[in-house]
Each structure stands twice: as structure tokens, then as C-alpha cells.
N, C-alpha and C positions, 0 to 999 in steps of 0.2 A: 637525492638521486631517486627515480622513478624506478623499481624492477618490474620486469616484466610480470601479467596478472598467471595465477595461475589461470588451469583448464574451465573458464566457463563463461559462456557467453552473454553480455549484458544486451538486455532486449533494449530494440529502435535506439541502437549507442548515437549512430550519425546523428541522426532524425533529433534528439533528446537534446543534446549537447549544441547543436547547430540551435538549435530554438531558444536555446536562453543566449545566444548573440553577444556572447562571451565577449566584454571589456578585458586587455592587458594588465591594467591596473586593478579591477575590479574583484570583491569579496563576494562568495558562493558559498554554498550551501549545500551539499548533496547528505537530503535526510535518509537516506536509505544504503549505506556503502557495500551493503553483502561481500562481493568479491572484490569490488573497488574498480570494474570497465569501467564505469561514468565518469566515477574520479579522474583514474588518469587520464583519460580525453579533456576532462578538463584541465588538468594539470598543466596538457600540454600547451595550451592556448592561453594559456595565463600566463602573464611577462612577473618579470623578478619581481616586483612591488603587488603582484596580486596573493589574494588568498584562496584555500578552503579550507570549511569547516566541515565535516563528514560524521553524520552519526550513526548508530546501529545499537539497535538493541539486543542483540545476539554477543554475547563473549568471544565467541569463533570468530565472527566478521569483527571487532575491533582486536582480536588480536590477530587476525589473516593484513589489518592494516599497516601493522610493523615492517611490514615488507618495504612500505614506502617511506623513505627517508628524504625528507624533503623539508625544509623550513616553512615554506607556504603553506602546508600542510596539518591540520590537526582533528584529529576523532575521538570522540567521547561515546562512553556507552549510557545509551539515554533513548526511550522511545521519542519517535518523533513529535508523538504527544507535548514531549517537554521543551518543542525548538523556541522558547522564547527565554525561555531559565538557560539553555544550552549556549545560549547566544550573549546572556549576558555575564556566565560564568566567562566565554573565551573574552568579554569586553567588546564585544563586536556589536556595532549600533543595527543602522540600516545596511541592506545587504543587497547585491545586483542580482543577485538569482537561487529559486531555489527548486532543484530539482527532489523529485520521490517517485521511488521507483517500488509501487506500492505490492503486496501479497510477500509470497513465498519465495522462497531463494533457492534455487535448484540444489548447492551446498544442502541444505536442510532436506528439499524432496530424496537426496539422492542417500541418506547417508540412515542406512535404518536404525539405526540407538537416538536418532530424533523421532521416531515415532510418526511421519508425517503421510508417510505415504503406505498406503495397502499393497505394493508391490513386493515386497522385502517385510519378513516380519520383525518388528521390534517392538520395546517397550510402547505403549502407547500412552506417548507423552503431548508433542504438539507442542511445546511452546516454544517461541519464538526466542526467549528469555529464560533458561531453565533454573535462573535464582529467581523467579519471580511469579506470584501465582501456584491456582491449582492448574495439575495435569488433567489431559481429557480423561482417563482412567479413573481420578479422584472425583472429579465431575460429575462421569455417570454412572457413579457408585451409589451420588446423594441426593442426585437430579429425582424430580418426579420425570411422570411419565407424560405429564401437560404439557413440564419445562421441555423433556427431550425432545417430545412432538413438536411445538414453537420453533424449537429450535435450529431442528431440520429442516422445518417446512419452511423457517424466514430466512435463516442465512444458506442452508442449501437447494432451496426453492422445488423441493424433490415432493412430488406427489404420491408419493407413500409411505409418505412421514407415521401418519397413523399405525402403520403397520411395520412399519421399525423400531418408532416407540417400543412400542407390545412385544416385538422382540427382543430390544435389550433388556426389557425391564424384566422378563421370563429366561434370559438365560441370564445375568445376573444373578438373578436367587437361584442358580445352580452353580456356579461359581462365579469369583471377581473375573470381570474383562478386563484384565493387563495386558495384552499382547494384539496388536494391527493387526494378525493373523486373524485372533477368536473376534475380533469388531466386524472384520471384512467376511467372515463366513456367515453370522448371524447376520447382518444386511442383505449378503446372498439369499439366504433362503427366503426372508420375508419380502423381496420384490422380486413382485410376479413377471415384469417386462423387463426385456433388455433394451437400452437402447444402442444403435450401432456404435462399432468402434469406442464404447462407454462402460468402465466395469461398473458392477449396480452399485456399489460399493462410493464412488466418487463422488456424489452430491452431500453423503453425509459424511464423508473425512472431511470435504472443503466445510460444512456448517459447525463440527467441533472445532477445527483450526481456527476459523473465522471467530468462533464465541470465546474458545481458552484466549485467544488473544485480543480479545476486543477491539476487533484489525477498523472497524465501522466510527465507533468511537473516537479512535487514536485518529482514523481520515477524518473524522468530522473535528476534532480539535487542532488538529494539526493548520488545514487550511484557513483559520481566520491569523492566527499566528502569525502566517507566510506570510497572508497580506501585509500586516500588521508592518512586519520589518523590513517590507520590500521599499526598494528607493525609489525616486520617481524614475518610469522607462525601466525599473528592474525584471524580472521574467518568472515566471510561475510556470513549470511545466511537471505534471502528473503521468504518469503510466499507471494505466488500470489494468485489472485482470479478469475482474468479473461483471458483469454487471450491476452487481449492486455498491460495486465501489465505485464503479463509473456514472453511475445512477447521480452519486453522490457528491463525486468531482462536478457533474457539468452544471448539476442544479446551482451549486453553490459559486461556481465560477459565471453561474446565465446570473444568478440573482443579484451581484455586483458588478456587473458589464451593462452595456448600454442594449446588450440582446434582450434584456428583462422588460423592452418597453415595447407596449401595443405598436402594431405595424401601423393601423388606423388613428392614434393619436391626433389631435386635428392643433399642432404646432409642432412649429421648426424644431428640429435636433440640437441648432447651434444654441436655441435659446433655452433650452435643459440645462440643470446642473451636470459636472460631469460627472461619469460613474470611476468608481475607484479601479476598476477593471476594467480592460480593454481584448477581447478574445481575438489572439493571434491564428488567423488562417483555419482551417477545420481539420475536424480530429482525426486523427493519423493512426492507421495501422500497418503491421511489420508486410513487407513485399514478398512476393512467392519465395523468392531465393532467400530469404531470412526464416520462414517457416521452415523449409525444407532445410535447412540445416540447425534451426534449433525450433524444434516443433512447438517448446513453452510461449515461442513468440504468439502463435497463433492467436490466442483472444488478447492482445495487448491492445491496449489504446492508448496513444498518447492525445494529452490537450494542455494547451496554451496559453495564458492570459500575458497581459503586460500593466506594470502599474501606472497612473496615472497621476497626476496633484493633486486630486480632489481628498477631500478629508471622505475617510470611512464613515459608514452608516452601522454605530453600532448596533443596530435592532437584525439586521442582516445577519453580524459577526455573533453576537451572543445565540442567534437561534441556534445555530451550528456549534455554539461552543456549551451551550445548554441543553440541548435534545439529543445530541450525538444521533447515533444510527438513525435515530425516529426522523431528522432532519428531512431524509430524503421522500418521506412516505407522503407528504403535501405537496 
């Protein structure tokens, strides 16, 4: 039995689920369950002999998944990092689709003893996994002031990284920053600009989130994985949320598709090897009436691959599964 999800809305649900071209029979993968939308749209379109498998690495969202009672059905708590252990713990070979639904979980934004958002003060913690890992707080207890700067400045691309640095690192040695609140004021005062409708505050929660959880990584490992176990004609479909996860999706989804080949080549297509990826239609974001009622939709991107016969290029698969974040920066 399906029960109804609770209160929260899964970005580009139609869009997401319509793209991987759901088979009856067919086994799925949703690496990202949070609330579990994607899921049950999937669920619904899967006949008695189909599966899914659903992972999260949040304890919340695989226990928010008990709700669903259903044989086809099963979740383990594991980063999606792990989707190839994950897959062969359930016994499950090749798979017809696998969806991820990448970043933060409104669950998490919304709910301040996760620490995630400067809205609401709580602990600041950040992790997506709170048995796993240090917290942002424990981080930029021990962090220099190189690391914090890097750190802002690559994962939340903020141009006054320099000057946040210098701020935590100066209001730290007056006391520990534990709380969203004392992070979000010190940020306040060392950026000089606002930009509209942006609290200053928001490039660097997203660059701790992004680092405590090594969200870059886990996407760069995860995606050679998917290939890996997709079946032929299976479906690959991604939701991004920022840039540089998107950065990272499309490079790695162009560098195994047939999009990776000079337009000028001076020979036929048909007479190419094929590529193990195939990019389905162009990448999708959420329509006015889907922002305007859940605003997170706003920077989503959804994109698409579909697999092919051809054997993988592991020089492709390892870079990505080797260089993590760095992948995207060539």
C-alpha cells in the first residue's frame, strides 16, 4: 500500500518520472527518496512484477519511507555514492532507470535542529547524515583560514570569500560558532554588497553544506556507477540545483554521449563507435506555475541520458570516479 506523501513538494515530479519511460515490469532506482514524491509516481506506473529500490542518506527520509508499504518497494540508508554496493546488497543486477534528485531537502532546509538554513537559528550542523562525518561547526573550528576562503569561494562561488574568511577566523577566537544565528551575523557584517532578494549570508551556508557533505564528490561518484548498471534503453535522469552540480552532470553526461564529438569531424556518425550515452531532448527547468508554488524549484535542472550497447569507456568513468569535484574544472 502506497500512503499518501506527507506536506512537500518533489521538484519537476511530471517532467522527472515521465523521462525515465517507466517499463511495467521494470526495476528503478530513485537515489535520492527525501520525501518519497518521485517514488510514488513511480510506484504508480510500475505494474505488480516491477521494482524500486530507493536510497537516502538521511535517517529521517529512510525512516519518513515506512510510510510506504508495498512489496516492490525497498530503501536503504546509504549515500548515493554507494549505488553499486547498494544494488548488489538488494541482488539487483542491471536497472531501467535511475533517478537523483540532487542538493537539499526542504525536510532538512525547513527544520532548524538540522542546522541548514540561516533563516531559523539552530545548531550548526549541516549534515545530510548526522551519524556520519564532522559538522560545519567542527569544521570551522579547525579549518585554516586558506581552507575557509577555498572553500567559499569554490563551492559557494561568493566574491567575498576573503573577507569571510577573516571574519570567521576573528570571531572564532572570541568564541566557538555553534549556532546559524552567530555564522549568519558574522557573514552579515563582512559583506559589503547586497545582492537583491539574496541574504549575504547564502553563498556561504550553501559552500559549508556543499563541503560537510561532499555533495560534488558523492555526484561525481555516483554518476559513472548509474551508467555502469543501467540496461540497454535504461534512463539516467538528474535534478540539479546549482551550478556547479549541473556543471558536473552535463560535462560528464556530454563526455559519454555522442554530443562529445566535433561538429566538423570529416566522417559519418553511423560509421563511429557508439557512445554509451545517448542525451534525451534538452535540459528542463520547472515552469512559472511550479516556481510560484514551490519557489526551491526555481534553479532546478533536470537532464537526461538514455543508455546504449555500446561497452563503457573506462578512461571517461574513472576520471569522474577519480578526481571527484575537480572532474568538472577541464
Amino acid at each position: 500500500m502506497i500512503e499518501s506523501a506527507p506536506r512537500h513538494h518533489a521538484v519537476l515530479l511530471e517532467e522527472a518520472v515521465s523521462a525515465l519511460a517507466i517499463r511495467p515490469d521494470g526495476v528503478y532506482v530513485d537515489a535520492t527518496f527525501g520525501r518519497g514524491g518521485h517514488s510514488r509516481a513511480i510506484l504508480e506506473r510500475l505494474g505488480g512484477s516491477g521494482r524500486l529500490i530507493a536510497i537516502d542518506r538521511d535517517p529521517q527520509a529512510v525512516a519518513a519511507a515506512g510510510a510506504i508499504r508495498d512489496p516492490r518497494f525497498t530503501i536503504l540508508h546509504a549515500p548515493f555514492s554507494e549505488l553499486a554496493q547498494v544494488l548488489d546488497r538488494v541482488q539487483a543486477g542491471q536497472v531501467h532507470g535511475v533517478l537523483a534528485d540532487l542538493g537539499v531537502s526542504s525536510p532538512q532546509l525547513d527544520e532548524p535542529a538540522r542546522g541548514f538554513s540561516f533563516r531559523a537559528d539552530g545548531p550548526l550542523d549541516m549534515r545530510m547524515d548526522p551519524t556520519r562525518g564532522a559538522s560545519a561547526a567542527e569544521w570551522l573550528a579547525t579549518a585554516t583560514e586558506q581552507q575557509i576562503r577555498e572553500a567559499i569561494g569554490g563551492y559557494g562561488e561568493e566574491r567575498f570569500a576573503k573577507q569571510v574568511a577573516k571574519a570567521i577566523v576573528d570571531a572564532r577566537a572570541r568564541e566557538p560558532l555553534l549556532r546559524t544565528e552567530q555564522l549568519a551575523a558574522v557573514v552579515a557584517a563582512a559583506v559589503r554588497t547586497r545582492e537583491a532578494g539574496q541574504n549575504p549570508a547564502t553563498r556561504t551556508f550553501q559552500a559549508l553544506r556543499i563541503l560537510v557533505n561532499r555533495e560534488l564528490e558523492e555526484v561525481a561518484l555516483m554518476l559513472p556507477q548509474a551508467t555502469r548498471r543501467l540496461a540497454p534503453a535504461g534512463r539516467l535522469a538528474v535534478i540539479s540545483f546549482h551550478s556547479l552540480e549541473d556543471r558536473l552532470v552535463k560535462r560528464f553526461l556530454k563526455a559519454c554521449s555522442a554530443d562529445r564529438l566535433p561538429a566538423d569531424l570529416p566522417i559519418r556518425a553511423r560509421d563511429l563507435p557508439q557512445p554509451p550515452l545517448t542525451l534525451v531532448g534538452k535540459a528542463t527547468r520547472a515552469s512559472g506555475a511550479e516556481v510560484a508554488a514551490n519557489p526551491r524549484a526555481r534553479s532546478a535542472t533536470l537532464r537526461v541520458a538514455e543508455r546504449s550497447n555500446a561497452i563503457l569507456d573506462p578512461a571517461v568513468l574513472n576520471r569522474f570516479a577519480e578526481h571527484g569535484p575537480d572532474a568538472w574544472r577541464s
